[in-house]
MITORZA-62518 format. One record per residue: residue number from 1; residue in one letter; x negated, y, z of N, C-alpha, C in turn. Coordinates in nm, 2 decimals, always signed. Layout:
   num   residu     n_xx     n_yy     n_zz    ca_xx    ca_yy    ca_zz     c_xx     c_yy     c_zz
   NUM        a        X        Y        Z        X        Y        Z        X        Y        Z
...
# end
This chain:
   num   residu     n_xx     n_yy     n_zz    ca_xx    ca_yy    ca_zz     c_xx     c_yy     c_zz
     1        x   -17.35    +2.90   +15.36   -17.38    +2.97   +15.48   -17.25    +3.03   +15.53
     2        x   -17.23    +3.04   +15.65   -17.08    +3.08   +15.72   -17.15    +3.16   +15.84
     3        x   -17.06    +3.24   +15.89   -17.11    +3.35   +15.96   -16.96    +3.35   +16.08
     4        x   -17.02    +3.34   +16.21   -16.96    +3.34   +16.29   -16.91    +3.45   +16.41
     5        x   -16.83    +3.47   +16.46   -16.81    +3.60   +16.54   -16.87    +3.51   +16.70
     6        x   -16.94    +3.54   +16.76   -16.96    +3.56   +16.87   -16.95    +3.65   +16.97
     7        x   -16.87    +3.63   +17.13   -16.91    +3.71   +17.22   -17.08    +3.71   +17.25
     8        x   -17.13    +3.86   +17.27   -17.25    +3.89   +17.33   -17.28    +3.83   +17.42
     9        x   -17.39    +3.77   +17.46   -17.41    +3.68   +17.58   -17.55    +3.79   +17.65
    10        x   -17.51    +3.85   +17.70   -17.60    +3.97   +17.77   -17.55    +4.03   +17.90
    11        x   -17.66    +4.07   +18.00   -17.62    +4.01   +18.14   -17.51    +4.11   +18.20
    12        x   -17.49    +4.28   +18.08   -17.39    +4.35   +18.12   -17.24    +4.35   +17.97
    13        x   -17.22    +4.23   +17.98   -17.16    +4.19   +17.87   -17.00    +4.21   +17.90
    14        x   -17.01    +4.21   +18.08   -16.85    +4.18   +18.14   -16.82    +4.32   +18.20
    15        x   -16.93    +4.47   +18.14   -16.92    +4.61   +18.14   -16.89    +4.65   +18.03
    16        x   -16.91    +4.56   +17.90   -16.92    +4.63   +17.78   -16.77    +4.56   +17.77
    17        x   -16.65    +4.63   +17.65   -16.53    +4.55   +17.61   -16.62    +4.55   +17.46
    18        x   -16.54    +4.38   +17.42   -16.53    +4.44   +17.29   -16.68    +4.41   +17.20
    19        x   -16.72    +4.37   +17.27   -16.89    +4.34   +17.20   -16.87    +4.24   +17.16
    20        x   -16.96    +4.19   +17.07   -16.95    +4.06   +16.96   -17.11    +4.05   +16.86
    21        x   -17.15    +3.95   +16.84   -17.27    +3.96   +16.77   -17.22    +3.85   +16.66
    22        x   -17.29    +3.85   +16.55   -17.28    +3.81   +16.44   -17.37    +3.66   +16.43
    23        x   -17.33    +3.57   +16.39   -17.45    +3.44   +16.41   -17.38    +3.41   +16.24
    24        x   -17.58    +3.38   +16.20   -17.57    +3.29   +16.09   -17.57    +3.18   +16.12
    25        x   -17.50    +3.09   +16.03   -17.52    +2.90   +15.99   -17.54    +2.87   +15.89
    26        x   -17.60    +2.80   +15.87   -17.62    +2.73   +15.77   -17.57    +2.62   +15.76
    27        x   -17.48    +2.51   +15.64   -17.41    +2.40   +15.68   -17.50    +2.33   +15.67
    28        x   -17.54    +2.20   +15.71   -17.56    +2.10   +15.70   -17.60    +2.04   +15.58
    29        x   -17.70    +2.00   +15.47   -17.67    +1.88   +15.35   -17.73    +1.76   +15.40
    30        x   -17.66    +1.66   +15.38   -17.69    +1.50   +15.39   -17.78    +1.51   +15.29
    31        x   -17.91    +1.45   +15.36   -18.07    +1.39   +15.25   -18.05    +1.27   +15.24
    32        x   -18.14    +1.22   +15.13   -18.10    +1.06   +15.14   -18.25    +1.01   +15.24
    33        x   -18.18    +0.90   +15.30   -18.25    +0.79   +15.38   -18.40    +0.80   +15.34
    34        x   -18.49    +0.82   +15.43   -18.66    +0.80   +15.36   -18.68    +0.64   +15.42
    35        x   -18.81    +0.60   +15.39   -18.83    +0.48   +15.39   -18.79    +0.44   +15.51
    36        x   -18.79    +0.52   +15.61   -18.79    +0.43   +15.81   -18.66    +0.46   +15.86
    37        x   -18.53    +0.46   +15.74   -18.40    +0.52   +15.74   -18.37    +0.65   +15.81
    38        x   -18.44    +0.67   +15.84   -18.41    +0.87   +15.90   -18.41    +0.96   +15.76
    39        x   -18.33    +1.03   +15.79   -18.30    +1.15   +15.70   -18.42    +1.20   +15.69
    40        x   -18.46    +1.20   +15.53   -18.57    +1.35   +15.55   -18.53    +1.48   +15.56
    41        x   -18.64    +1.55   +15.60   -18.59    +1.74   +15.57   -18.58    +1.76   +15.46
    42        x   -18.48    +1.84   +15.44   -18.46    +1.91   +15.33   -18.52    +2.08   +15.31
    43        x   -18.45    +2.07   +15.43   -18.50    +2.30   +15.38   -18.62    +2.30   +15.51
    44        x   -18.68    +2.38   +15.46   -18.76    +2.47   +15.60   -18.70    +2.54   +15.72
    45        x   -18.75    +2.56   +15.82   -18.67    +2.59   +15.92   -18.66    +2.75   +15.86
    46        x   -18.60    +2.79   +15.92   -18.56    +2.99   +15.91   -18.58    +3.04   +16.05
    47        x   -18.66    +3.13   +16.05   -18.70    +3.22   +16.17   -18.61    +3.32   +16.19
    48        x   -18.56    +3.39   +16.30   -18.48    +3.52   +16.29   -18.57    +3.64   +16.29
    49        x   -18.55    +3.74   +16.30   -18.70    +3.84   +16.28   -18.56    +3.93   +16.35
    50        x   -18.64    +4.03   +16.52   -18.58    +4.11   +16.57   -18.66    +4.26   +16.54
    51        x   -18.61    +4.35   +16.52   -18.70    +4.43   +16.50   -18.75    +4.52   +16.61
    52        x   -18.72    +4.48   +16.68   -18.75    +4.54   +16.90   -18.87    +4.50   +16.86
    53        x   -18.84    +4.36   +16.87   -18.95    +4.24   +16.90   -19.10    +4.24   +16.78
    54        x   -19.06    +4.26   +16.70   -19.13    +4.32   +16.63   -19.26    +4.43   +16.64
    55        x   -19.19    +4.53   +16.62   -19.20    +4.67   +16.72   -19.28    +4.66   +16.80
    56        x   -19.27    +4.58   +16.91   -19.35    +4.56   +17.04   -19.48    +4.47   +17.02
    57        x   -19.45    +4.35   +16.95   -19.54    +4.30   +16.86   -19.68    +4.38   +16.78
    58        x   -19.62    +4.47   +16.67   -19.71    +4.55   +16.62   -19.77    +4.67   +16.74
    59        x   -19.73    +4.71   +16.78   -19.77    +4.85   +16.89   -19.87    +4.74   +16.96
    60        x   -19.86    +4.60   +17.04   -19.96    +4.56   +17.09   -20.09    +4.52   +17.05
    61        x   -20.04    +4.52   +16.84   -20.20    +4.45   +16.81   -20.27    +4.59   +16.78
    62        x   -20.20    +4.71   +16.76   -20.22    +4.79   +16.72   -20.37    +4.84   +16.87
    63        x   -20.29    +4.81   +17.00   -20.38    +4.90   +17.11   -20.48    +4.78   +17.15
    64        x   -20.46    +4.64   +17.09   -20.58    +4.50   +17.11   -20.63    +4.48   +16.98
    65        x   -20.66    +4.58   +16.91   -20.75    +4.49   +16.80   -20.84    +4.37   +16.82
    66        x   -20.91    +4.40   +16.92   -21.04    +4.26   +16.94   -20.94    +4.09   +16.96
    67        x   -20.82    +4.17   +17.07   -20.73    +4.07   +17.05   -20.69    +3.97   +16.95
    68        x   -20.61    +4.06   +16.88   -20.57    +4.04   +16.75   -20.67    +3.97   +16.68
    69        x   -20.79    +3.99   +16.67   -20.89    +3.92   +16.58   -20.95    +3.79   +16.65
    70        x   -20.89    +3.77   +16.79   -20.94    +3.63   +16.83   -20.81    +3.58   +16.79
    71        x   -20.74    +3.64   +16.81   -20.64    +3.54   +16.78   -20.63    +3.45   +16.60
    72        x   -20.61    +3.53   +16.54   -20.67    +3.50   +16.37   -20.76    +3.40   +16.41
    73        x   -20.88    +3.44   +16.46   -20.98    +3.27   +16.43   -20.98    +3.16   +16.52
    74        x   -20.88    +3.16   +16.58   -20.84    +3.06   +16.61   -20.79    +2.95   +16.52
    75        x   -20.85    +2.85   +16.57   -20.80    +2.72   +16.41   -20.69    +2.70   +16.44
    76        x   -20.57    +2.63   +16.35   -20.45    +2.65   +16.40   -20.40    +2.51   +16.51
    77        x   -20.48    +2.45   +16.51   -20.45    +2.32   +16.64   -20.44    +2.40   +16.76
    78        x   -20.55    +2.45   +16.80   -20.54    +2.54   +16.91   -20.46    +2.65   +16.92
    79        x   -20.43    +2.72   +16.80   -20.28    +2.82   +16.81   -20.17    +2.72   +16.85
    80        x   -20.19    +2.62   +16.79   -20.00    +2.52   +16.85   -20.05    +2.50   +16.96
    81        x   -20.14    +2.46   +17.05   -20.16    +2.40   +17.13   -20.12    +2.55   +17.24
    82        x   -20.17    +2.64   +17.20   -20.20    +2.75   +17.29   -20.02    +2.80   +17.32
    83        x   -19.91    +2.78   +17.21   -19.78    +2.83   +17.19   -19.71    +2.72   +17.28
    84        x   -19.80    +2.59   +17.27   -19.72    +2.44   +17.36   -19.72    +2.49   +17.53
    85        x   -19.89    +2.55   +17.55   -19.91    +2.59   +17.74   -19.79    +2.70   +17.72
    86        x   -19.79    +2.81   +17.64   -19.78    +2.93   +17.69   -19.61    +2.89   +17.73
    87        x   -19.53    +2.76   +17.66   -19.37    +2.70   +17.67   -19.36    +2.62   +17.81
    88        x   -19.49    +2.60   +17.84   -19.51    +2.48   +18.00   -19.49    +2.57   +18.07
    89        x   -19.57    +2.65   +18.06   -19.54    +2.74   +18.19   -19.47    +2.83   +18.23
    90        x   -19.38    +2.84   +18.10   -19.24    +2.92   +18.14   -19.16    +2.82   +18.18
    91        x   -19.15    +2.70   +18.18   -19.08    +2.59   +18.21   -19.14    +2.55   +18.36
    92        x   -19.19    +2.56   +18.38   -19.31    +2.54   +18.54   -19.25    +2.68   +18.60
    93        x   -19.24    +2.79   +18.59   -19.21    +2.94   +18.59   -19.04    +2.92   +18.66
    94        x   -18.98    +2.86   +18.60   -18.86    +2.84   +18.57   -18.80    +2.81   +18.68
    95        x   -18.84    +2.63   +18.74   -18.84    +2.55   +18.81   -18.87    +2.60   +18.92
    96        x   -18.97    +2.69   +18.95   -19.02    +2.73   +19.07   -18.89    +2.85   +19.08
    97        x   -18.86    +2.94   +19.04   -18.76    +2.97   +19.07   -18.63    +2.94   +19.10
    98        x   -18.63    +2.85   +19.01   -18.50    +2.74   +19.06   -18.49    +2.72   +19.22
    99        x   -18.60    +2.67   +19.21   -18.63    +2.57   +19.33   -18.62    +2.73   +19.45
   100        x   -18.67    +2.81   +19.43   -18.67    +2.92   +19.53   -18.55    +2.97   +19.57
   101        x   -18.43    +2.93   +19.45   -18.34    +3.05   +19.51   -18.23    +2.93   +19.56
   102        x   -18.24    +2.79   +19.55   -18.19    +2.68   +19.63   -18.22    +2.70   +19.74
   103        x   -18.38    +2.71   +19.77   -18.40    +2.72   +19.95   -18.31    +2.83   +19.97
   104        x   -18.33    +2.92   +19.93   -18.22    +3.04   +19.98   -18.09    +2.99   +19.99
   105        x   -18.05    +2.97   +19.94   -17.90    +2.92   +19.93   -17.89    +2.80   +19.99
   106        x   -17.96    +2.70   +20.04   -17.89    +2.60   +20.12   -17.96    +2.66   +20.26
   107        x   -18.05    +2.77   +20.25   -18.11    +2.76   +20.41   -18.21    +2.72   +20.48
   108        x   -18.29    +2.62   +20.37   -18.35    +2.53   +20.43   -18.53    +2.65   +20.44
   109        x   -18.62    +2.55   +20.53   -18.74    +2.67   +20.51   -18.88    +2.55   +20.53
   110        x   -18.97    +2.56   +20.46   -19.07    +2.50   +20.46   -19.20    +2.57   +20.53
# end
């Protein structure tokens, strides 16, 4: 594991001097070849855990209990599936923005 200095990439980053965040790596190990020659996995992925994010997390299931408990029985196809829309449409989200602030900027008007 090696640990890297990064500048802060945060939108008042060019107000702050001097800021820097810390990033873990992990190196790399070569697996051997599985049968269809692609590398297998070796390790499990690693999640970061923010504790804001967290925080905000727990305080929501805390004031949605009923929430919270549909969400639990949900089988877990439908949880991936449900994490797959909820990534489309920030990506659809996105695009339309994109696209809104080009008309602005070239002028053009529909």
């Amino acid at each position: 594991m090696t640990f890297h200095r990064v500048p802060a990439n945060t939108a008042n980053a060019a107000l702050t001097k001097n800021k820097t965040r810390i990033v873990m790596t992990k190196s790399k190990t070569s697996a051997p070849p599985s049968a269809s020659g692609n590398a297998a996995p070796t390790d499990q992925p690693t999640f970061r855990s923010n504790p804001e994010v967290d925080a905000k997390i727990d305080a929501y299931i805390k004031d949605n209990p009923k929430y919270w408990a549909y969400v639990q029985a949900m089988p877990r196809e439908r949880l991936e599936r449900t994490v797959v829309l909820n990534e489309v449409r920030e990506l659809d989200r996105q695009q339309r923005i994109r696209e809104g602030v080009l008309k602005q900027i070239t002028g053009t008007r529909s």
